[in-house]
C-alpha positions in Angstrom: -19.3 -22.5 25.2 -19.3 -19.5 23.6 -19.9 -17.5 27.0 -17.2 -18.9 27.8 -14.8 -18.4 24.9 -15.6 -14.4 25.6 -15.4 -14.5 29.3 -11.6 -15.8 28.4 -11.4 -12.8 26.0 -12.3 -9.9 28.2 -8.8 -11.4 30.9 -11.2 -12.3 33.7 -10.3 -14.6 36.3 -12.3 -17.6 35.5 -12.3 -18.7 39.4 -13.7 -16.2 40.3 -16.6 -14.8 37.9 -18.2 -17.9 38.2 -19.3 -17.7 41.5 -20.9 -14.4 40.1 -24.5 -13.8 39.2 -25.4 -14.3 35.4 -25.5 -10.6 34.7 -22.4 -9.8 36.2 -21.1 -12.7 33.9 -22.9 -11.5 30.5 -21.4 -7.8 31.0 -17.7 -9.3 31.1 -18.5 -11.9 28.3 -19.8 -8.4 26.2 -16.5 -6.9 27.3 -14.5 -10.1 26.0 -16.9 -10.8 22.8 -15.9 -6.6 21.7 -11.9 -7.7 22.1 -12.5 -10.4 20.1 -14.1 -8.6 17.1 -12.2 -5.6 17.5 -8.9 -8.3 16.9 -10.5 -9.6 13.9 -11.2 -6.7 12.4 -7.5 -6.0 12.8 -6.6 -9.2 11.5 -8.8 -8.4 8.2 -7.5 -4.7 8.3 -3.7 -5.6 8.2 -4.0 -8.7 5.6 -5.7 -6.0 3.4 -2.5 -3.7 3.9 -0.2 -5.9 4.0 -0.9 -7.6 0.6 -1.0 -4.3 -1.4 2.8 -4.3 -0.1 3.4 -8.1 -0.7 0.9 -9.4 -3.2 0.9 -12.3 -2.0 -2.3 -14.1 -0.2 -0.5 -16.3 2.2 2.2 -14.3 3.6 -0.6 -11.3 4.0 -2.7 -13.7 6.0 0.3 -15.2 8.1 1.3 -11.3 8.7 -2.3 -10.7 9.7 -3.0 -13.3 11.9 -0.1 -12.5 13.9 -0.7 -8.5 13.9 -4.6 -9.5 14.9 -3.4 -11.6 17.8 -0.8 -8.9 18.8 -3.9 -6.5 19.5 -6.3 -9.2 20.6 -3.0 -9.6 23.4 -3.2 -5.8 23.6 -6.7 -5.0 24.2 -7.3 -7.8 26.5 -4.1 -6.6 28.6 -5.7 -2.9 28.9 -9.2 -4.7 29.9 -8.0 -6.5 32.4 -5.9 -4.7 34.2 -7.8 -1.6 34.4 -9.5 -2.0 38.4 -12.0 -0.2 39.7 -10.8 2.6 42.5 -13.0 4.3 45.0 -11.9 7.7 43.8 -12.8 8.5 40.0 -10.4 11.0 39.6 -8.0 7.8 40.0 -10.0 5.7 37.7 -9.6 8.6 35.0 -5.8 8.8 35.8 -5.3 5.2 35.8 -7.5 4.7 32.3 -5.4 7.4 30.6 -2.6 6.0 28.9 -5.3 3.1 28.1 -7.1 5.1 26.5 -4.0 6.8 24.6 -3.3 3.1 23.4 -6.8 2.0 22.2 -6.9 5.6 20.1 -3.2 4.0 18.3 -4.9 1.0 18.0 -8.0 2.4 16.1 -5.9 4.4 13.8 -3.7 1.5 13.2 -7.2 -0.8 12.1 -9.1 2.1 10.9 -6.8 3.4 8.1 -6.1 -0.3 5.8 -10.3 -0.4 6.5 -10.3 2.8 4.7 -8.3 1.9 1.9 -10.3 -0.9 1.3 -13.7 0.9 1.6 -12.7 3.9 -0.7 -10.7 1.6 -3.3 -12.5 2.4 -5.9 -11.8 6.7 -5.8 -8.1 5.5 -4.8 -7.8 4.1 -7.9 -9.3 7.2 -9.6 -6.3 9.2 -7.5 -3.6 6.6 -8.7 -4.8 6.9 -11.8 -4.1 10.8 -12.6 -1.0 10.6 -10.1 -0.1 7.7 -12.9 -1.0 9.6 -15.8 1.0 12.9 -14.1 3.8 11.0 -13.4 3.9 9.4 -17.2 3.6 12.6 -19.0 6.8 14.0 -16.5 8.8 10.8 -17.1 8.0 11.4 -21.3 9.2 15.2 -20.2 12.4 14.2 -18.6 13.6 11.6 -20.9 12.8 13.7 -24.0 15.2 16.7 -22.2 18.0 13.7 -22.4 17.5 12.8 -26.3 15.9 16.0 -27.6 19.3 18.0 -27.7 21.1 15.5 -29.4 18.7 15.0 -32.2 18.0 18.9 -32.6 21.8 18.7 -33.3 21.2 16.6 -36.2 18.7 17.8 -37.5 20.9 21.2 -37.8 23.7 19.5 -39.4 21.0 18.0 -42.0 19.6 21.5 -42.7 23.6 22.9 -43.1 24.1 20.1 -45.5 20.7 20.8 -47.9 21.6 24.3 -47.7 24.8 23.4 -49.0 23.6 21.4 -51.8 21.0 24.0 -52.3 23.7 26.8 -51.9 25.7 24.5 -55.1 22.3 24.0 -57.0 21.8 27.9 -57.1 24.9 28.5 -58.4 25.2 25.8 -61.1 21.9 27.1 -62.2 22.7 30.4 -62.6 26.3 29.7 -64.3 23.5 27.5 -66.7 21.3 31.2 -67.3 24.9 32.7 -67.8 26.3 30.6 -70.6 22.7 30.1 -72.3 22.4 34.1 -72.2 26.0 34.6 -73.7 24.7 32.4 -76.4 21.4 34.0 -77.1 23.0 37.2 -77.0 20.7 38.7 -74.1 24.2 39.8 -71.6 27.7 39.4 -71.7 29.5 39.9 -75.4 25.5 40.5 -76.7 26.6 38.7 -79.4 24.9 35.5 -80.5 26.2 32.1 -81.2 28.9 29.7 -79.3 31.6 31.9 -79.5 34.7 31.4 -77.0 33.3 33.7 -74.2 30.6 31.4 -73.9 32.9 28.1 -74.2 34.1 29.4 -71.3 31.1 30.0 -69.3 30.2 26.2 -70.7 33.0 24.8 -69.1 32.6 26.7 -66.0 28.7 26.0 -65.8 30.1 22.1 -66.4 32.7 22.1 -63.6 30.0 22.9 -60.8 27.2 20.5 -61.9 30.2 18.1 -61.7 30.9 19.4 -58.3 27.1 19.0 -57.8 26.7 15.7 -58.5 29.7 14.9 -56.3 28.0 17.0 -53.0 25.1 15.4 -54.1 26.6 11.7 -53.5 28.5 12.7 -50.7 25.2 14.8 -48.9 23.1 11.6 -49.8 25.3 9.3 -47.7 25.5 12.1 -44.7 22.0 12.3 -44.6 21.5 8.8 -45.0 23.6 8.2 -41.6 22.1 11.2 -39.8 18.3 9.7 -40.5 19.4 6.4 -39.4 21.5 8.4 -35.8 17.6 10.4 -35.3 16.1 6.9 -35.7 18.1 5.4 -33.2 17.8 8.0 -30.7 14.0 7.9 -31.4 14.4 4.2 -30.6 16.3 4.4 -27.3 14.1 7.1 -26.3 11.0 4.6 -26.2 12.8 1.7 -25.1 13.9 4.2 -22.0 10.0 5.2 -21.6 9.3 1.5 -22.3 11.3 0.6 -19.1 10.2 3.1 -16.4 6.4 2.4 -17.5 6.5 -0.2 -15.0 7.8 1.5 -12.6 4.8 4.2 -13.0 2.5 1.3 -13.5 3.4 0.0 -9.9 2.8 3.4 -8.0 0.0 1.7 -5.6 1.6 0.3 -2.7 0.5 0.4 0.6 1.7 4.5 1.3 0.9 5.6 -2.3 -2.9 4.4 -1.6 -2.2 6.4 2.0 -1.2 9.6 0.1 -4.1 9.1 -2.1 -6.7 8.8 0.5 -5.5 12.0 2.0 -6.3 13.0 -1.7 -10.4 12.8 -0.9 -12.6 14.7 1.6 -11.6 13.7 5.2 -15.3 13.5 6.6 -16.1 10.4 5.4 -13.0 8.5 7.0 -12.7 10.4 10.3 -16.0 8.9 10.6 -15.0 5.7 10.3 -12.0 6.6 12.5 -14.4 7.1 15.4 -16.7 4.4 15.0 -13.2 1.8 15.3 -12.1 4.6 18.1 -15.8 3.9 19.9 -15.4 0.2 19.2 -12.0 0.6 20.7 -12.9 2.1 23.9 -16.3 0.8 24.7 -14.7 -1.8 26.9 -12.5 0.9 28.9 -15.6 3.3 29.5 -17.6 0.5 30.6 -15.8 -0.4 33.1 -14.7 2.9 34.1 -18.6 4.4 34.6 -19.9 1.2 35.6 -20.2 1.1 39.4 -18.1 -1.9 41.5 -19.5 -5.2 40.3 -19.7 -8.4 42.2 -16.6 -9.1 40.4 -14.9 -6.5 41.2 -15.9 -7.0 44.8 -14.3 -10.0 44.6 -11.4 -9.6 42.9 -10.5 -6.6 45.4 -10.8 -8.8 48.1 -8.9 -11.7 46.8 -6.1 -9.1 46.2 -6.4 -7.5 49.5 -6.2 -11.1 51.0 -2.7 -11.9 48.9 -1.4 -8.5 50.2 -2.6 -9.0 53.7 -0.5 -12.6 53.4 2.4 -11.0 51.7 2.4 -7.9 54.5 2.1 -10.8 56.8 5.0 -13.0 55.5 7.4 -9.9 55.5 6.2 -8.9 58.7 7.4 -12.5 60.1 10.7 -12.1 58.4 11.5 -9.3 60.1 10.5 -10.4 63.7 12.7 -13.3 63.1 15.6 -11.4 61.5 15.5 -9.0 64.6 15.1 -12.1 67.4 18.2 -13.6 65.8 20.2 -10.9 65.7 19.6 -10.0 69.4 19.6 -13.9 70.3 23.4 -14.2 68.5 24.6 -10.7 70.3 23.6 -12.1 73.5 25.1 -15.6 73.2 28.6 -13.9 71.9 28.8 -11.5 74.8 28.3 -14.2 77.4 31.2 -16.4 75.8 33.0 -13.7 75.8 33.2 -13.4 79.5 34.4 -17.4 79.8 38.0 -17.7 81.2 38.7 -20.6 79.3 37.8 -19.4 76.0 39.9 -16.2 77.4 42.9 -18.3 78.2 42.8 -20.9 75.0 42.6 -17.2 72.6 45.6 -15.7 74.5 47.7 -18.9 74.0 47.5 -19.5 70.6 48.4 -15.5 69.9 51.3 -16.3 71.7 52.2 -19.1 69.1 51.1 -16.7 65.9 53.6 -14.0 67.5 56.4 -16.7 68.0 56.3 -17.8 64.4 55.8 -14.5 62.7 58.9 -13.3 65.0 60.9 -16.9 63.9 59.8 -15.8 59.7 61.2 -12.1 60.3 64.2 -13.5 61.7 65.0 -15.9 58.7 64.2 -13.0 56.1 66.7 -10.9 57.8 69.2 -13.9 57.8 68.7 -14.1 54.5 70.1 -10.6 53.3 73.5 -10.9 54.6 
């Protein structure tokens, strides 16, 4: 049963490699048995890629199944119609573009193999592209909020200096008026005498104006904290969004980009042992010598071109007998009086009536 099941893999006909010896038989049921394996390993190989893009198990296994039977279709195709010639150089000619389409096919089931195989340091490489690509997302959203708050934090140092600007000078109308009383500048003379008064009242009128800066600075700064806050806010709810985004940087060609990330020698190794698997079946039947199959298989297709060569031989013979058969039949009635004399009298009548029709239409105009 299972000889079977390959011999239906490797595109034989059935009729025919049955009447074959056993070994002729267990070299084709080989040939099927690596098209089989080599589509399963394509169906495993594309459900792994195909649910890093979907992440979903079912629709990565209905994607699969369909992808492996496209190249168990494939590879059974390029089997079984490669024939064996009498001339090698045709062989080799006739393999070629096979051989172009089983190297496709190995790349195409070698590289989700490789993804799954060297996981593990594609992870590592997602993980410091991830990292990379935070810290340059923190970058770019801080250039978008950093200006705005450096602006405010500006107008907060203008305002202290202000109040500091007003605390300076309230404190130094305060050393004026105390040093007019003690007698150390101004008058030099000591006591509260009008000069000082003055200096009172002036020393007064700022720390007023102080107070009221200092009310009026409190609530400015009070509303500036609270803008800085908020910008501080927005920017993490920003980074907070495109995390995510970062987060979900390991579909199917960021894991691509990443294996071309590591040394190349381990998977072009594995890229020739699928290309090898690939082959095999082309390059056995292209250095084996003619089999009793395909002994038999040339001579049932010489036998349906011999029929068909036959067939349109016949067809011509007969096309060619009938034509000469018809010429000769119409020149021999052509010589017949009768058929001579019945022709020339009904032109007669056509010429009568097309004379009668001219005659009316000419009637007609005047």
């Amino acid at each position: 049963m299972l000889k079977q099941f390959f011999l239906v893999c490797s595109g034989v006909d059935l009729d025919l490699v049955r009447d074959c010896s056993d070994g002729e038989q267990t070299k084709y049921a080989g040939i099927g048995a690596t098209v089989f394996f080599t589509a399963l390993m394509a169906f495993i190989a594309s459900s792994y890629a195909l649910y890093t893009v979907f992440d979903n198990a079912f629709a990565a296994v209905g994607f699969g199944l369909v992808w492996g039977l496209l190249i168990f279709n494939l590879d059974r195709f390029i089997v079984s119609t490669l024939r064996k010639r009498d001339n090698k150089f045709d062989e080799i000619l006739q393999a070629t573009p096979r051989i172009i389409l089983a190297l496709i096919i190995a790349v195409v089931i070698s590289k989700p193999l490789e993804l799954k195989i060297f996981e593990k340091e594609i992870n590592q490489v997602l993980l410091e592209q991830k990292n990379e690509l935070t810290l340059v997302n923190k970058t770019q959203i801080a250039q978008q909020f950093t200006p705005e708050i450096e602006q405010i934090k500006g107008e907060i140092t203008l305002l202290k200096n202000e109040v500091a600007a007003k605390e300076k000078e309230v404190k130094d109308l305060y050393e004026t008026y105390i040093s007019e009383a003690e007698g150390r500048k101004g008058t030099e003379l000591v006591g509260k005498g009008p000069v000082y008064k003055e200096k009172r009242e002036k020393h007064d009128a700022a720390l007023l104006e102080l107070q009221t800066l200092r009310a009026e600075t409190n609530t400015k700064l009070a509303a500036k904290d609270q803008a800085i806050v908020d910008l501080i806010e927005k920017q993490k709810t920003q980074e907070a969004t495109t995390q995510p985004i970062i987060e979900g940087f390991d579909g199917l060609m960021a894991r691509v980009n990443a294996l071309g990330e590591l040394p190349w020698l381990p998977s072009f190794f594995i890229f020739l042992l699928f290309l090898a698997v690939e082959t095999s079946p082309i390059f056995a039947k292209l250095f084996s010598s003619k089999g009793e199959y395909d002994l038999k298989l040339q001579d049932a297709e010489d036998a349906v071109k011999t029929w068909v060569a036959q067939k349109v031989d016949q067809r011509k013979t007969l096309l060619d007998t009938d034509i000469a058969l018809n010429n000769k039949v119409y020149a021999d009635i052509a010589e017949e009086e009768e058929l001579y004399a019945h022709k020339r009298k009904k032109a007669r009548e056509l010429m009568k009536l097309q004379a009668d029709a001219f005659f009316n239409l000419q009637k007609k105009q005047f």
